[in-house]
GUBA-924801 format. One record per atom (N, C-alpha, C, O, CB): atom name; x, y, z; chain; residue in one letter; residue number from 0. Coordinates in nm, 3 decimals, decimal comma. Glycine has a CB too. Example, Ala and Ser with C-alpha at 12.3 -4.5 7.8 and 13.67 -1.06 7.14 Angstrom:
residues 2
N 1,319 -0,569 0,780 A A 0
CA 1,230 -0,450 0,780 A A 0
C 1,320 -0,330 0,780 A A 0
O 1,424 -0,332 0,846 A A 0
CB 1,131 -0,447 0,905 A A 0
N 1,285 -0,225 0,708 A S 1
CA 1,367 -0,106 0,714 A S 1
C 1,290 0,003 0,787 A S 1
O 1,341 0,114 0,804 A S 1
CB 1,408 -0,060 0,572 A S 1
END
This chain:
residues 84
N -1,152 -0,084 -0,386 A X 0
CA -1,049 0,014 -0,403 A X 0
C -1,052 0,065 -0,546 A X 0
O -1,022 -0,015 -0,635 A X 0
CB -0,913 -0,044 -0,367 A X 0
N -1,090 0,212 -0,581 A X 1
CA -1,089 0,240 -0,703 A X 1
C -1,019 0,379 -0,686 A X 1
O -1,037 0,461 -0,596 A X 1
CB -1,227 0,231 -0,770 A X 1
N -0,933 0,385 -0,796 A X 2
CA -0,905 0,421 -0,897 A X 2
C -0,883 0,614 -0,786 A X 2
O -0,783 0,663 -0,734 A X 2
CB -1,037 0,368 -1,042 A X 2
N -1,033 0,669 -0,796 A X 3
CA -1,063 0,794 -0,781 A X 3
C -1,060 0,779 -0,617 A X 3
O -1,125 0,868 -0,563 A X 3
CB -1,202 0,844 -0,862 A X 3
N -1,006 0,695 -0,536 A X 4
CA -1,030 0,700 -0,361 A X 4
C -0,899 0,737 -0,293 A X 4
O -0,876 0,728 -0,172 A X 4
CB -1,079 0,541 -0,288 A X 4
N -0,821 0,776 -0,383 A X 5
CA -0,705 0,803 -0,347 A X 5
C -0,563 0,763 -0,399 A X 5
O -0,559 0,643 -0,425 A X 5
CB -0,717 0,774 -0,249 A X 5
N -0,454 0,824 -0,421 A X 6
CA -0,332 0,817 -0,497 A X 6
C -0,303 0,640 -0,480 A X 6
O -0,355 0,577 -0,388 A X 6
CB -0,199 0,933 -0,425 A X 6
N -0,209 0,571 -0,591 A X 7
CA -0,193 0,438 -0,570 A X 7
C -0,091 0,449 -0,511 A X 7
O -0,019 0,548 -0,503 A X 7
CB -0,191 0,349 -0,669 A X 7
N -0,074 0,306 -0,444 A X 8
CA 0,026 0,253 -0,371 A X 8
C 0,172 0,286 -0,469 A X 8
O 0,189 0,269 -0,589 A X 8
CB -0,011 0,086 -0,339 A X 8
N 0,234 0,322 -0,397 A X 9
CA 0,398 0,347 -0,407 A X 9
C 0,488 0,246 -0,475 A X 9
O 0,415 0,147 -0,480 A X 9
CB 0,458 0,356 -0,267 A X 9
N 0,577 0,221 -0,518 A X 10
CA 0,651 0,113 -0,496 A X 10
C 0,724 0,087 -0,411 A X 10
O 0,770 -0,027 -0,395 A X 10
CB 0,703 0,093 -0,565 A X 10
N 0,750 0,179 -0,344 A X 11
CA 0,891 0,154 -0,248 A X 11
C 0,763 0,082 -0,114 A X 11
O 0,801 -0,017 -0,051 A X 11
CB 1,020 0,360 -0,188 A X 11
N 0,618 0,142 -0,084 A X 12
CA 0,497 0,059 -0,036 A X 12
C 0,494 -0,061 -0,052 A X 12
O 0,499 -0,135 0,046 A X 12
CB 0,390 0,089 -0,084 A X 12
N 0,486 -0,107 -0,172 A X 13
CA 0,487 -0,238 -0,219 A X 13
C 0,603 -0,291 -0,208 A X 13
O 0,596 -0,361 -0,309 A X 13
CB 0,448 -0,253 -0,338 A X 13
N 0,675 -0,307 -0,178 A X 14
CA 0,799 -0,357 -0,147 A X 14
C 0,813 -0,347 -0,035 A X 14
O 0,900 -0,429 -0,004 A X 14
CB 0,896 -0,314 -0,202 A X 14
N 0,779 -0,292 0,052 A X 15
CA 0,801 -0,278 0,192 A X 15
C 0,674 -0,356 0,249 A X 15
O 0,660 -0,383 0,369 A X 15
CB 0,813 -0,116 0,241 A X 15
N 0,588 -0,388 0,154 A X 16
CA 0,437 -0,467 0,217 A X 16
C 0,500 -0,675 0,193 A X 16
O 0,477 -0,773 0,263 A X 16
CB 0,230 -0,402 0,055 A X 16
N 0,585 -0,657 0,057 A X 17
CA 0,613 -0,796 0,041 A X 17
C 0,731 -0,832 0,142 A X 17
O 0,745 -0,938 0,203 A X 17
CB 0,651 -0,828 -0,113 A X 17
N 0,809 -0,724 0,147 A X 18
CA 0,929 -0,821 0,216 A X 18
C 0,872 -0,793 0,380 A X 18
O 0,962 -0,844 0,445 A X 18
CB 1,132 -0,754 0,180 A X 18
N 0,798 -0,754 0,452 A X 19
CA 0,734 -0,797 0,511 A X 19
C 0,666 -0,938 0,539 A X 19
O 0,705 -1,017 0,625 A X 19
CB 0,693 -0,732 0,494 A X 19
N 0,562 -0,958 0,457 A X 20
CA 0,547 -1,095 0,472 A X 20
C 0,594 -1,197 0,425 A X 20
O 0,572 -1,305 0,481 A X 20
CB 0,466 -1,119 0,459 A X 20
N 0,679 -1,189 0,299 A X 21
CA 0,780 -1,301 0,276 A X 21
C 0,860 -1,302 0,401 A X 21
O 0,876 -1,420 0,434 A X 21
CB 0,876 -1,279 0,144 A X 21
N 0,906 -1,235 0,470 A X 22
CA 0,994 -1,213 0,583 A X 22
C 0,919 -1,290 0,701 A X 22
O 0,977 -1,326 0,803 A X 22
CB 1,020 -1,048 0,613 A X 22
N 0,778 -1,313 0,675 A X 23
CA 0,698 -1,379 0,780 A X 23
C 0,677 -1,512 0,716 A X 23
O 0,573 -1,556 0,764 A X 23
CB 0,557 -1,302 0,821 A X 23
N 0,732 -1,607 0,620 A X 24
CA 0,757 -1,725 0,545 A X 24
C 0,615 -1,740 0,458 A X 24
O 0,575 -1,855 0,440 A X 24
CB 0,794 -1,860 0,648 A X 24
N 0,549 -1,645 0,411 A X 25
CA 0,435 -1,636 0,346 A X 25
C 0,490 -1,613 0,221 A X 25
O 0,539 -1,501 0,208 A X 25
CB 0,338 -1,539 0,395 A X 25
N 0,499 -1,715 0,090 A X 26
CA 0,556 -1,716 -0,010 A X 26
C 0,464 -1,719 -0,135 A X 26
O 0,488 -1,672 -0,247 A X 26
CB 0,639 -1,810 0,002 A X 26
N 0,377 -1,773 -0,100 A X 27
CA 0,253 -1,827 -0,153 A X 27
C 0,163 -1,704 -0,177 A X 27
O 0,109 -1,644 -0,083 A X 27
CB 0,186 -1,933 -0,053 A X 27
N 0,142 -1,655 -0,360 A X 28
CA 0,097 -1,525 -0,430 A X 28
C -0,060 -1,566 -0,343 A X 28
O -0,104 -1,472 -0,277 A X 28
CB 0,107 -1,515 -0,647 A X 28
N -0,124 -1,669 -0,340 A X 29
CA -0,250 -1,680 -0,318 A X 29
C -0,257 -1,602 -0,134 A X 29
O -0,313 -1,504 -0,085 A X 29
CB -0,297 -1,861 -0,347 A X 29
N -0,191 -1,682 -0,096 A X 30
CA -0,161 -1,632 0,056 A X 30
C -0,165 -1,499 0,086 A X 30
O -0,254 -1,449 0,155 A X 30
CB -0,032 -1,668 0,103 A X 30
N -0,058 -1,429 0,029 A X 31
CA -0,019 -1,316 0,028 A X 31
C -0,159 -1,199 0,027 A X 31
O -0,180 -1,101 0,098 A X 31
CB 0,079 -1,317 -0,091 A X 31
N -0,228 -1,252 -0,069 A X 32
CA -0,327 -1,136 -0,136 A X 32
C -0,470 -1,211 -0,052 A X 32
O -0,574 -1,148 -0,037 A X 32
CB -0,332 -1,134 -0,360 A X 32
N -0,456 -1,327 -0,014 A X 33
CA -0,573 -1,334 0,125 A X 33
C -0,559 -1,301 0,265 A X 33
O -0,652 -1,299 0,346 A X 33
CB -0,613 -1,462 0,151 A X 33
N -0,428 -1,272 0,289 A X 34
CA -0,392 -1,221 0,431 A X 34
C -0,442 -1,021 0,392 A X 34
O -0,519 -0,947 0,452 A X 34
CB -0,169 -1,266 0,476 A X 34
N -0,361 -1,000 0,277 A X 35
CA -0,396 -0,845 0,269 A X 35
C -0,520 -0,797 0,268 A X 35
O -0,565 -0,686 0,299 A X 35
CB -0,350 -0,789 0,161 A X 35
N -0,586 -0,928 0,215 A X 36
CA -0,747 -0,866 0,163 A X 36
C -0,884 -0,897 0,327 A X 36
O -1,000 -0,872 0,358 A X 36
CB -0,813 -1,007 -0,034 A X 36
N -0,781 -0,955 0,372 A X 37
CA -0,843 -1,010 0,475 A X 37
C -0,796 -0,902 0,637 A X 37
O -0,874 -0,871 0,727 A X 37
CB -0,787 -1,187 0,470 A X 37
N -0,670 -0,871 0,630 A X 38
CA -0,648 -0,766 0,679 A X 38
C -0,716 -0,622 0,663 A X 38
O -0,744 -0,549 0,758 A X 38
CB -0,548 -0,767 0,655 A X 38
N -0,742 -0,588 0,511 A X 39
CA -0,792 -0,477 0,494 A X 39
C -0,964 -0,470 0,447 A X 39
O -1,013 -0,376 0,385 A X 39
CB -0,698 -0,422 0,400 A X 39
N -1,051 -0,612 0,501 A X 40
CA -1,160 -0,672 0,489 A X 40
C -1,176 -0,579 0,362 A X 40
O -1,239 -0,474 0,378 A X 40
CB -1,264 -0,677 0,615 A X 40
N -1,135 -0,602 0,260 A X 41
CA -1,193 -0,618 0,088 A X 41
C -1,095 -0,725 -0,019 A X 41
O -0,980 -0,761 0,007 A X 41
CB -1,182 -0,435 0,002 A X 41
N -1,161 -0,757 -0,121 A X 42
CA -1,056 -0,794 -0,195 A X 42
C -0,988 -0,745 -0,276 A X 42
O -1,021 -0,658 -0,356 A X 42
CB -1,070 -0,862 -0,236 A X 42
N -0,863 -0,808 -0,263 A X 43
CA -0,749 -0,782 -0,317 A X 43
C -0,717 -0,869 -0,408 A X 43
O -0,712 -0,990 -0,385 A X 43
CB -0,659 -0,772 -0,237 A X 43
N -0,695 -0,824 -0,506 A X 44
CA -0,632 -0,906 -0,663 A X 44
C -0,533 -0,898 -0,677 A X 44
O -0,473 -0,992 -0,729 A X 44
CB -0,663 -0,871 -0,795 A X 44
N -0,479 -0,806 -0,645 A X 45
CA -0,354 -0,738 -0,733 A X 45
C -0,298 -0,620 -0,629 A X 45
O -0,381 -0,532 -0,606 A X 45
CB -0,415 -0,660 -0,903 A X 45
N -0,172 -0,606 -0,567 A X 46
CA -0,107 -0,467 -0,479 A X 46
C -0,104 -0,371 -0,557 A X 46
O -0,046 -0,278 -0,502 A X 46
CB 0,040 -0,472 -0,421 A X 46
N -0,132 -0,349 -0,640 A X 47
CA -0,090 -0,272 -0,760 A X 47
C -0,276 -0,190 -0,765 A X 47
O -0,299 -0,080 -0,815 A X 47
CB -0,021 -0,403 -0,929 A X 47
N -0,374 -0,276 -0,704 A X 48
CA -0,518 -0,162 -0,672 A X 48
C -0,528 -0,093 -0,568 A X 48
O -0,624 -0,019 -0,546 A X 48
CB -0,652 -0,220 -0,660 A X 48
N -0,397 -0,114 -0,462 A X 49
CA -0,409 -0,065 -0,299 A X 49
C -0,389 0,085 -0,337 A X 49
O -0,310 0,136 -0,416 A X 49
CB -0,272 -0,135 -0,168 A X 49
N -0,473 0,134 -0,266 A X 50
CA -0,445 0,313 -0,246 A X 50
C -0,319 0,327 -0,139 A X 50
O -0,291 0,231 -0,067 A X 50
CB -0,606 0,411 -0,163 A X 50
N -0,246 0,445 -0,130 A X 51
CA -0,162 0,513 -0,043 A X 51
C -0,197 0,485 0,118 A X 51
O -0,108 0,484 0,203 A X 51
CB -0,174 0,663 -0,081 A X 51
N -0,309 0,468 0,141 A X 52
CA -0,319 0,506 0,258 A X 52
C -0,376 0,350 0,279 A X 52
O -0,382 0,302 0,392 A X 52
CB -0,405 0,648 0,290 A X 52
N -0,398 0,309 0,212 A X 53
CA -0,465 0,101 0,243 A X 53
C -0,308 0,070 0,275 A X 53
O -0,285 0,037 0,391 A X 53
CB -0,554 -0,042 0,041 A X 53
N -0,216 0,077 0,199 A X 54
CA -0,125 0,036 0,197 A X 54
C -0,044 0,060 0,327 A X 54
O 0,020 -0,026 0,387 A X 54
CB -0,087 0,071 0,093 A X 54
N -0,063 0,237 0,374 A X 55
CA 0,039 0,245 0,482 A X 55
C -0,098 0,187 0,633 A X 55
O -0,080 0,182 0,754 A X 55
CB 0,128 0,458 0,491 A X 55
N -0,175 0,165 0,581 A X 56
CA -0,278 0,122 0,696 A X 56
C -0,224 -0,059 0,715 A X 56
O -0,182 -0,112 0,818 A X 56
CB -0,481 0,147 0,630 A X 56
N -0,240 -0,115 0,595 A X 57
CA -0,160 -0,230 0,592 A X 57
C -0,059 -0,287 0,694 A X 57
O -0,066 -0,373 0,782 A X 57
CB -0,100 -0,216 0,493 A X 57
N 0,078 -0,170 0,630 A X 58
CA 0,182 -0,212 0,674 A X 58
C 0,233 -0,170 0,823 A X 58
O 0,345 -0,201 0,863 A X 58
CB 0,260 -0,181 0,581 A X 58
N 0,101 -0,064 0,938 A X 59
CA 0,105 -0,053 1,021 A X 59
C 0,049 -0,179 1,130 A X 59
O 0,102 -0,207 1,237 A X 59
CB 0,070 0,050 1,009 A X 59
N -0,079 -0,248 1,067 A X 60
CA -0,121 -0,355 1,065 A X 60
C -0,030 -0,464 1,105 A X 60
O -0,012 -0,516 1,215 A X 60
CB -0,169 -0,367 0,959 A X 60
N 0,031 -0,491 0,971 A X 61
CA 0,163 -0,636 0,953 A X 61
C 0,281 -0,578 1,092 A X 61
O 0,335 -0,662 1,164 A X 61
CB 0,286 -0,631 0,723 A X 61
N 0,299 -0,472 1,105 A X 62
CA 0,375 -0,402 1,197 A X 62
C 0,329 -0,498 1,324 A X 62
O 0,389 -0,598 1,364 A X 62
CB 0,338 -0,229 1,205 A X 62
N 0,239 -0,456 1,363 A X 63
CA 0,185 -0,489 1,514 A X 63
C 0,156 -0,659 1,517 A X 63
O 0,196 -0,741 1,600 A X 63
CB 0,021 -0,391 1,550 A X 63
N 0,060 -0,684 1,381 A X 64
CA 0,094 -0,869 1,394 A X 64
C 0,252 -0,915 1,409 A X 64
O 0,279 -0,999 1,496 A X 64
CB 0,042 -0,958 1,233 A X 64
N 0,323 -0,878 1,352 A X 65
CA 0,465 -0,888 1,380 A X 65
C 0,551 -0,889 1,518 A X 65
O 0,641 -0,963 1,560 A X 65
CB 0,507 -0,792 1,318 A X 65
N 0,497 -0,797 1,560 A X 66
CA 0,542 -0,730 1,683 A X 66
C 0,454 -0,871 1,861 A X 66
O 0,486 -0,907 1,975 A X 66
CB 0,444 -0,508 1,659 A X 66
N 0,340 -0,891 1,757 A X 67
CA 0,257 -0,946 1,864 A X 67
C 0,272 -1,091 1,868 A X 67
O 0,232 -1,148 1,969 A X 67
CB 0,113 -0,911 1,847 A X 67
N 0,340 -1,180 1,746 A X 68
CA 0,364 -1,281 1,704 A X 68
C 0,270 -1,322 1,626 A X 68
O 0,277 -1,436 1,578 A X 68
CB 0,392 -1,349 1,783 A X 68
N 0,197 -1,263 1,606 A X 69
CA 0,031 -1,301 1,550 A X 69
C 0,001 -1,328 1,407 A X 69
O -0,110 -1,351 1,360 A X 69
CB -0,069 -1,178 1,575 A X 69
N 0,122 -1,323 1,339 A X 70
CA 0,086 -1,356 1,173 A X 70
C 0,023 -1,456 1,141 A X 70
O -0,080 -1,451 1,074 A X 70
CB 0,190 -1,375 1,086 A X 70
N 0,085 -1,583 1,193 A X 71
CA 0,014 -1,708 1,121 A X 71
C -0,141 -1,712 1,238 A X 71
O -0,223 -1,799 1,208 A X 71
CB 0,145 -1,890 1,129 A X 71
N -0,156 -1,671 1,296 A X 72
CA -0,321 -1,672 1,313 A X 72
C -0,377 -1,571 1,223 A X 72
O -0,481 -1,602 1,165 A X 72
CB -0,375 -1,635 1,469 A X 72
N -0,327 -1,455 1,202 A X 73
CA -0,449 -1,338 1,088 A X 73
C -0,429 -1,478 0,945 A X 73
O -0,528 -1,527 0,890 A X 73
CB -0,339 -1,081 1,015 A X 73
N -0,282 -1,519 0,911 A X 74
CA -0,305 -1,614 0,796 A X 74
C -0,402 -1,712 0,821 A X 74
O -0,461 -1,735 0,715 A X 74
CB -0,187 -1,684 0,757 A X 74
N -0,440 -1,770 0,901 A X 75
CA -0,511 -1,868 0,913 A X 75
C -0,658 -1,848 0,936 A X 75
O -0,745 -1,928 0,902 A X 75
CB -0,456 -1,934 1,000 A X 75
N -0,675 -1,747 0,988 A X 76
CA -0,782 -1,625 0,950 A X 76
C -0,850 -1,636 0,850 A X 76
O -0,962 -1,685 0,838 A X 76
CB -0,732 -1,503 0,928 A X 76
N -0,768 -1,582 0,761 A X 77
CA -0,774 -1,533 0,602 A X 77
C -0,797 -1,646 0,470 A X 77
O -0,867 -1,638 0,369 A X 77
CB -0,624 -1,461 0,573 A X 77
N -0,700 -1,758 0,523 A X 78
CA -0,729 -1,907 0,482 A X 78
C -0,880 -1,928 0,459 A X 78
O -0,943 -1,942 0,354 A X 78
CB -0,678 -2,013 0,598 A X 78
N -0,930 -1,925 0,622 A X 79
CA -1,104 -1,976 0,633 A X 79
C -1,149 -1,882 0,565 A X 79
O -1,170 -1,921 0,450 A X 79
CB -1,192 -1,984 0,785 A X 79
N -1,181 -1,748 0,584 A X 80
CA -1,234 -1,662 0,498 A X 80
C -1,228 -1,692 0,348 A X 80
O -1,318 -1,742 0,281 A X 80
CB -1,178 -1,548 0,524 A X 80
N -1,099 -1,651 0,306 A X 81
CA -1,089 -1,709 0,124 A X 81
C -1,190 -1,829 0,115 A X 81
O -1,288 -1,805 0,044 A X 81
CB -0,906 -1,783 0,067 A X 81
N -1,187 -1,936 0,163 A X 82
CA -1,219 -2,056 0,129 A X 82
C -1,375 -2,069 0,191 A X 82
O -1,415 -2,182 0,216 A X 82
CB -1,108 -2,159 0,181 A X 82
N -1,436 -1,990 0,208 A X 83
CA -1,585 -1,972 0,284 A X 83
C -1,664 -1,913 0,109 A X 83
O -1,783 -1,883 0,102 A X 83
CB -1,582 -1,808 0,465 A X 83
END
């Protein structure tokens, strides 16, 4: 995600991406940024490199895991991945 691929993430985005998954008992900064990066298969360091449109792709994403019950499997997902 750079820089020139498109406008950055929002804040009112970013805030609507955390209390999302804090809202899914994911508290844990490490967690957080391996579920996103793992959701949006790149890495993620920092919410603050997500473009506009990673972000609302994201939180349509967390939408439907939500909806499907499916969070703690994409987390657990993302777990093995990070740690591979």
């Amino acid at each position: 995600m750079k820089h020139w691929e498109g406008d950055l993430v929002t804040s009112q985005q970013k805030k609507a991406i955390a209390t999302v998954i804090t809202g899914q008992g994911i508290t844990d900064r490490g967690e957080r940024l391996a579920l996103i990066s793992y959701l949006l298969d790149t890495p993620v360091t920092t919410m603050n490199e997500l473009t506009k449109g990673e972000a609302a792709r994201l939180l349509d994403l967390l939408g439907w895991l939500v909806a499907e019950g499916e969070v703690a499997f994409a987390l657990d997902l993302a777990r093995e991945r990070a740690a591979a």
